[in-house]
C-alpha positions in Angstrom: 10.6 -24.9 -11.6 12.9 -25.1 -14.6 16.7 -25.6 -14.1 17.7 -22.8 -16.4 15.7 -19.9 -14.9 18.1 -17.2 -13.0 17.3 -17.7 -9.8 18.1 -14.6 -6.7 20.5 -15.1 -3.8 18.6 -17.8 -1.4 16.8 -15.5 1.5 18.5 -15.6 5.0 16.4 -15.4 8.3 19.2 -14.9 11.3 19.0 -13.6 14.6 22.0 -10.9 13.7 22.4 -9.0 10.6 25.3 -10.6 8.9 28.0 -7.9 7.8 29.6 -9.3 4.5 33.7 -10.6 4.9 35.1 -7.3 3.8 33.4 -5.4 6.7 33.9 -5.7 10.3 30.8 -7.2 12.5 28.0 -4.4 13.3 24.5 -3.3 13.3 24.9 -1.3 10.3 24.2 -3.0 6.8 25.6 -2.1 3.7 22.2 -1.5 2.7 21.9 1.5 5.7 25.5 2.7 5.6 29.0 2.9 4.6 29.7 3.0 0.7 27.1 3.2 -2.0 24.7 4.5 1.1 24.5 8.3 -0.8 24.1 6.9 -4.1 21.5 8.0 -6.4 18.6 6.3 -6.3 17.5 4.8 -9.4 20.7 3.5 -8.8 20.4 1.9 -5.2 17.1 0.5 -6.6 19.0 -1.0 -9.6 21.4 -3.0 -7.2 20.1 -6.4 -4.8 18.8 -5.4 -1.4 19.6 -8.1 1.2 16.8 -8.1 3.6 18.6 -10.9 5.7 18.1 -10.8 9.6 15.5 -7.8 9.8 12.1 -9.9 10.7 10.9 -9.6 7.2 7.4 -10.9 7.5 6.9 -10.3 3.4 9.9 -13.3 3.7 9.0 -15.5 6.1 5.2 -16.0 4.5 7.2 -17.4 1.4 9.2 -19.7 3.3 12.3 -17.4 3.8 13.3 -17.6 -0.1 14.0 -21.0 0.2 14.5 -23.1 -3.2 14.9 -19.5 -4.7 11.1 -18.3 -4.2 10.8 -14.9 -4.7 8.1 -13.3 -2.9 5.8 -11.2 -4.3 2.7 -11.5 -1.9 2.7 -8.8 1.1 2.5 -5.0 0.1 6.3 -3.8 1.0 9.0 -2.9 -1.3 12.1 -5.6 -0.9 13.7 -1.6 -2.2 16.0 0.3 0.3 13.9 3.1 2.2 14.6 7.2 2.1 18.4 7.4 3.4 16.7 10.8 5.0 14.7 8.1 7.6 17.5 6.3 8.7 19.3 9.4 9.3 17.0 10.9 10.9 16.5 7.9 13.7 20.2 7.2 13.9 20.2 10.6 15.1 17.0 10.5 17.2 17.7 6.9 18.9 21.6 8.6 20.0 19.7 10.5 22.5 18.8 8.1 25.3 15.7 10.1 26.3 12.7 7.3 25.2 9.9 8.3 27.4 6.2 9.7 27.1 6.3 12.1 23.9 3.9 15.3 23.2 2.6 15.4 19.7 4.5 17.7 17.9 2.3 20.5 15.8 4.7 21.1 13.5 3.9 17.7 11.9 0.4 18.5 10.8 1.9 21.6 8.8 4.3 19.5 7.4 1.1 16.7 6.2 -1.2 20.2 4.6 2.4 21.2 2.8 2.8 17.7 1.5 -0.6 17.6 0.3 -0.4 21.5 -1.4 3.1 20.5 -3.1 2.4 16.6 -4.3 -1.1 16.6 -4.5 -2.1 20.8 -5.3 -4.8 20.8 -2.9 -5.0 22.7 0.5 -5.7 20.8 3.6 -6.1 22.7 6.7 -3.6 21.5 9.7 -6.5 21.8 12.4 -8.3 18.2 10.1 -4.5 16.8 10.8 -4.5 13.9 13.4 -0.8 12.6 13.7 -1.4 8.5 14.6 1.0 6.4 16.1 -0.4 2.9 14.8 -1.0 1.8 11.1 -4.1 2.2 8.5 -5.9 -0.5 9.8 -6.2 0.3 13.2 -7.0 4.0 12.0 -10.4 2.0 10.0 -11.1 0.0 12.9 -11.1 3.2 15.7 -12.7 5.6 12.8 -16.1 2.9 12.3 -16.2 3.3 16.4 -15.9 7.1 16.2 -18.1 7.3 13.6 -21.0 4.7 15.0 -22.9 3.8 11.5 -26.5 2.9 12.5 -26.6 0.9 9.0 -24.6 -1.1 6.6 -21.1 -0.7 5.6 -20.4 -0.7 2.4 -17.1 -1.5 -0.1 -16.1 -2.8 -3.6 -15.1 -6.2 -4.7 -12.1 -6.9 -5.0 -11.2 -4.7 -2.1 -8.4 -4.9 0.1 -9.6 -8.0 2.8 -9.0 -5.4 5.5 -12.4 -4.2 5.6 -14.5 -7.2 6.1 -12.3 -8.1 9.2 -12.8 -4.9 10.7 -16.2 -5.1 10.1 -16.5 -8.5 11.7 -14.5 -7.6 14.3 -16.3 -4.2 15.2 -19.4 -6.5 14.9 -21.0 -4.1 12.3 -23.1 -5.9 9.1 -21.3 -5.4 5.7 -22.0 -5.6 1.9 -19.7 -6.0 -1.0 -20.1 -3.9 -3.8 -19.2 -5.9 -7.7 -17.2 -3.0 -8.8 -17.6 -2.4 -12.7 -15.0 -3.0 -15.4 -14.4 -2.4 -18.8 -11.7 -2.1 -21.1 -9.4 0.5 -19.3 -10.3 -1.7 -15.7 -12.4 -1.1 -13.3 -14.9 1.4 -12.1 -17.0 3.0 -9.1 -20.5 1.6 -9.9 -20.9 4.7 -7.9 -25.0 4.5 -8.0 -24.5 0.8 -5.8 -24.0 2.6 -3.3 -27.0 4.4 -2.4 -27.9 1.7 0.3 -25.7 2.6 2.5 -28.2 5.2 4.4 -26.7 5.9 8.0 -23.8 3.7 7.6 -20.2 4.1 5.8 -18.3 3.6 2.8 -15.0 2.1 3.1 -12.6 2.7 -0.6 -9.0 2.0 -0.9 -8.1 4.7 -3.1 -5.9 4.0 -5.4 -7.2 0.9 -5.6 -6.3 -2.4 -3.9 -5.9 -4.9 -5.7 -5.4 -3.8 -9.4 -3.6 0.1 -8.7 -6.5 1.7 -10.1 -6.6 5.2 -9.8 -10.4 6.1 -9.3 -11.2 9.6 -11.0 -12.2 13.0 -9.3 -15.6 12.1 -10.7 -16.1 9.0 -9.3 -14.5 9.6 -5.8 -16.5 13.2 -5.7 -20.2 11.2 -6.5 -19.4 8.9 -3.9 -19.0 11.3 -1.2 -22.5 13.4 -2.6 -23.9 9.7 -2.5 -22.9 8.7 1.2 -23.5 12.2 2.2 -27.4 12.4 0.9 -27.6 8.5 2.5 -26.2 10.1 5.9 -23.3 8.0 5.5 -19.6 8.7 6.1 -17.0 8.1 3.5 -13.6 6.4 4.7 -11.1 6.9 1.9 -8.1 4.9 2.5 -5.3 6.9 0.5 -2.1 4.6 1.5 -1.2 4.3 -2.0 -2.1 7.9 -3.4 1.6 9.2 -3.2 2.8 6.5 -5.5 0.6 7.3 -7.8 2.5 6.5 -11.2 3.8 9.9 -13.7 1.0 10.6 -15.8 -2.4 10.1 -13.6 -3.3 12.4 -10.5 -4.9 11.0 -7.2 -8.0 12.7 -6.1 -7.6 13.5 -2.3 -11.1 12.4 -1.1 -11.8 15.3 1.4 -10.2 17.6 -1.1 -13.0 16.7 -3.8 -15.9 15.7 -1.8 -16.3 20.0 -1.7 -19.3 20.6 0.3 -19.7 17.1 1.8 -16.3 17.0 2.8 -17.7 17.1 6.4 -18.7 13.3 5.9 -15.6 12.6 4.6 -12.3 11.2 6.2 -8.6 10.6 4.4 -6.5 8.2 5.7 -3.1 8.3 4.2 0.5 6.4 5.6 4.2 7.0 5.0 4.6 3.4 5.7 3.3 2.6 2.2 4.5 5.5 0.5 8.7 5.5 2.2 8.2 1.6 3.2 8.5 1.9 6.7 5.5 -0.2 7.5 7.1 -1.9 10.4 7.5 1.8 12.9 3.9 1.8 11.9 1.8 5.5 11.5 -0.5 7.1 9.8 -2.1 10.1 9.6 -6.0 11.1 9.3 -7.6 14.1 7.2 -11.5 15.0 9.0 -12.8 18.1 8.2 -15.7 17.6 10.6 -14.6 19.0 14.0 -17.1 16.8 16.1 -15.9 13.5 14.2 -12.1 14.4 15.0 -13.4 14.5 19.0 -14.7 11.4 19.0 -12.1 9.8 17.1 -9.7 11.5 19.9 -11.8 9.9 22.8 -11.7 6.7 21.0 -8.6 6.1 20.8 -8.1 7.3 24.1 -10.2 4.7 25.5 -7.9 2.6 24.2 -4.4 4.2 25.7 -3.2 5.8 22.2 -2.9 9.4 21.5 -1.4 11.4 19.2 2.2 11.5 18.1 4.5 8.6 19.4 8.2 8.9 19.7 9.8 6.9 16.5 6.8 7.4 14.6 6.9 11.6 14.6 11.3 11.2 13.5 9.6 8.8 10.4 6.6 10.9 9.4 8.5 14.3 9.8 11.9 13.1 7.9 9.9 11.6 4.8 7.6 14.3 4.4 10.4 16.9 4.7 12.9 15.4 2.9 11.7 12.6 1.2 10.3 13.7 -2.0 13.2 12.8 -4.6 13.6 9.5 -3.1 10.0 9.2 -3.9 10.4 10.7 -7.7 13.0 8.1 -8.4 10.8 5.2 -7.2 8.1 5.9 -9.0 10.2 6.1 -12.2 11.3 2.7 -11.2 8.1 1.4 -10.5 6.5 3.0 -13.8 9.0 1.1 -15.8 8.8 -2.5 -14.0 5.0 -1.7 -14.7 5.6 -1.4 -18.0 7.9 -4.5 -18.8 5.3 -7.0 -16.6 2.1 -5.6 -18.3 3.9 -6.0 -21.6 4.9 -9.6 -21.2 1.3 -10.5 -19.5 -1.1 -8.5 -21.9 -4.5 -9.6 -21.7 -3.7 -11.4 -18.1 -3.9 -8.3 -16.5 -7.1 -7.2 -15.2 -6.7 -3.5 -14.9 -3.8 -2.3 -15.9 -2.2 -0.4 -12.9 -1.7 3.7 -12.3 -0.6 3.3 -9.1 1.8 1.8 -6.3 3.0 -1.7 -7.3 0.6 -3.9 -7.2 -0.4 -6.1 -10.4 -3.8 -8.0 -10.1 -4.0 -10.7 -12.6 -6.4 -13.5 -14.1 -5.3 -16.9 -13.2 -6.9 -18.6 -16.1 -5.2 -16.2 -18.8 -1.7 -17.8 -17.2 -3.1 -21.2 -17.4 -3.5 -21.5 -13.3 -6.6 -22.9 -12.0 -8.7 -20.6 -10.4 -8.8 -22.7 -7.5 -5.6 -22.6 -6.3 -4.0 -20.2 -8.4 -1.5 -19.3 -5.5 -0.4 -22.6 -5.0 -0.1 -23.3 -8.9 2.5 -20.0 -9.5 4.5 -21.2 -6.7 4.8 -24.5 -7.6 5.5 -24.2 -11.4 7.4 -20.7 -11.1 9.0 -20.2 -8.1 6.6 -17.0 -7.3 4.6 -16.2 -4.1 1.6 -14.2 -4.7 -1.6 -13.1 -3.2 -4.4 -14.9 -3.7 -7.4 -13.4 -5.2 -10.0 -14.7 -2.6 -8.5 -13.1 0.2 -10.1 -9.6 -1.7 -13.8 -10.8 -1.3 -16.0 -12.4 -3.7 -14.9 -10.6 -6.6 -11.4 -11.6 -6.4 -11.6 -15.8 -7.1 -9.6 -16.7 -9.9 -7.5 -13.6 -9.7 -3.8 -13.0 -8.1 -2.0 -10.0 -7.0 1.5 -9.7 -7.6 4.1 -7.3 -5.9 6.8 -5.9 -8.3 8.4 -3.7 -5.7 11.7 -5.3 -6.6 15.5 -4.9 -7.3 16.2 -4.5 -10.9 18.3 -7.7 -11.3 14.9 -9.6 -9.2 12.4 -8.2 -11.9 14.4 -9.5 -14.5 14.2 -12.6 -12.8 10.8 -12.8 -12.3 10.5 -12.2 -15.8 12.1 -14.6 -17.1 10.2 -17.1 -15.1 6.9 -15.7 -16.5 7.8 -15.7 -19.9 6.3 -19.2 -20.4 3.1 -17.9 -18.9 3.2 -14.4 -20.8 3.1 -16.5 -23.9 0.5 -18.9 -22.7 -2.0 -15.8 -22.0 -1.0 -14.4 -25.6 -2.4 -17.7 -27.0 -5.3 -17.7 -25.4 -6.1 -14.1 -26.0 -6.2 -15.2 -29.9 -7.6 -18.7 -30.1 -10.8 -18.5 -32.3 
């Protein structure tokens, strides 16, 4: 990696978090307390965040930072979370009550005012399920609960997710070449009127490229999985980042009368980064489908609520809303500088969350690996593109969840590449 590039404070894994000389050793980080913790926002996310000692598995995957990597592969922010959450466990974990826990009803109010105030659609409580593990265990349970006789369908790229829950739940599965033209991609939505008696699996916004699918395209797949006697499963873990400008289309919200074969999944790990006390909560209109999900997931010894996970859920959606406006001001504008420098590189250029899905080729990588390549020459962990189906060789998503002073950095290491896709936009 060239000498002269800026590189970020080398990553440290420890067994302790590491208070720095000027404070006395303690749990607390300056990151989750003491000065600067009530700062504005924009302004915490303007500042390094030291992610040293917490388990960071976004880290370890890239080697811990060493030789100055910055990672930019997993889906979490390296971004401080909603000072609101680690109030609100600080205060929760004082009391040394941790047994059993009831589900608390209050919480699916708080998930249909969330929806009526961020998104302008009503969601009645009684389609509310309040989950105590993450998204992916939500898919895996909801294909039991739901018991497609047929194929399950989904896009490619698509988030790899959904062909290993599918191979684990032992259910056939076909990939769906999504469409794309010059403003990115698009719901071949007529592809998938195979799927009769199975399901349809979407990340929504879309994962890899942020993507925001339109009303029209997320409402005529739910009429065409409907008339198929298929379920649509709408994964909506990045709908509330959802970039100013463009609105998310809340599956069961526009899926009108076949809303009843329709199921939302949405997270405030994704949303309020807090991935690792994992949750999620489910939106199914159909009464029946919310039993069986319920027995499910019984079966297995989970039921709704969970203790930590209720204080998370309940604290961001409460509170948490202008921590969210400022990060999506701060993601809009790292958006902005990164599709600027990479042009034509960019696939499709991104409307949501911060994820930034990229042609290898157009950066002079190989599309073989491409991963490999960006680390090598740039200092950069990335996803690569294959791990997103057949549709996603050649192609790499990048993370730009980052610290101001961290962008700049990745940047800078870019620029060589930025100029290399320019090049070959315009050779004759």
């Amino acid at each position: 990696m060239p000498a002269d590039v800026p590189r970020p404070p080398p990553h440290r894994e420890a067994t302790t978090v590491i208070a720095p000389p000027d404070q006395p050793d303690r749990p607390d980080t300056p990151e989750n307390s003491g000065p600067g913790f009530d700062r504005p926002f924009d302004q915490a996310f303007d500042r390094p965040f030291d992610r040293s000692g917490t388990g960071s598995s976004k880290w370890a995957r890239a080697g811990g930072g060493a030789g100055g990597v910055i990672p930019m592969g997993l889906a979490d922010m390296d971004l401080p979370g909603p000072p609101t959450v680690a109030r609100a466990l600080e205060r929760r974990a004082r009391h040394r009550a941790y047994g059993y826990t009831v589900c608390d009803p209050a919480g699916r109010e708080l998930v249909a005012r969330w929806y009526r105030e961020r998104h302008g659609v009503e969601v009645d409580p009684a389609w509310v399920l309040l989950l105590p593990f993450g998204p992916r265990t939500a898919v895996r349970l909801l294909l039991e609960a739901v018991r497609p006789a047929g194929e399950v369908l989904f896009p490619t790229p698509e988030w790899g997710g959904f062909a290993q829950l599918c191979r684990a739940a032992g259910l056939p599965y076909r990939e769906v070449p999504l469409a794309r033209d010059g403003a990115g991609y698009r719901l071949p939505v007529a592809a998938f009127a195979g799927c009769r008696d199975g399901a349809v699996l979407l990340s929504s916004p879309h994962n890899p490229s942020g993507r925001v699918w339109s009303e029209a395209e997320v409402s005529a797949l739910a009429e065409v999985a409907a008339r198929a006697g298929a379920v649509l499963v709408s994964d909506e873990v990045h709908g509330d980042l959802t970039h100013p400008g463009h609105r998310h289309p809340v599956a069961v919200a526009v899926a009108g009368r076949h809303r009843a074969r329709t199921v939302t999944l949405n997270s405030v790990g994704k949303t309020f980064n807090t991935s690792g006390i994992p949750s999620c909560f489910a939106l199914v209109p159909d009464a029946a489908l919310r039993e069986r999900l319920a027995d499910v997931m019984a079966g297995y010894g989970l039921w709704e609520g969970g203790l930590l996970e209720q204080v998370v859920q309940q604290a961001a959606l409460r509170e948490g809303g202008p921590w969210l406006d400022a990060l999506l001001a701060h993601l809009a504008a790292a958006r902005d500088r990164l599709t600027a420098l990479l042009g034509g590189a960019v696939r499709s250029v991104p409307e949501a969350s911060y994820l930034l899905w990229v042609d290898a080729a157009a950066l002079g990588l190989p599309p073989d690996g491409a991963r490999a390549a960006l680390l090598e020459r740039y200092g950069l962990e990335a996803s690569d593109g294959a791990d997103f189906g057949p549709g996603g060789r050649g192609s790499l998503r990048l993370n730009y969840a980052l610290p101001t002073p961290v962008l700049a950095a990745v940047l800078e290491r870019l620029r060589g590449a930025g100029a290399a896709a320019v090049t070959r936009l315009h050779r004759p």
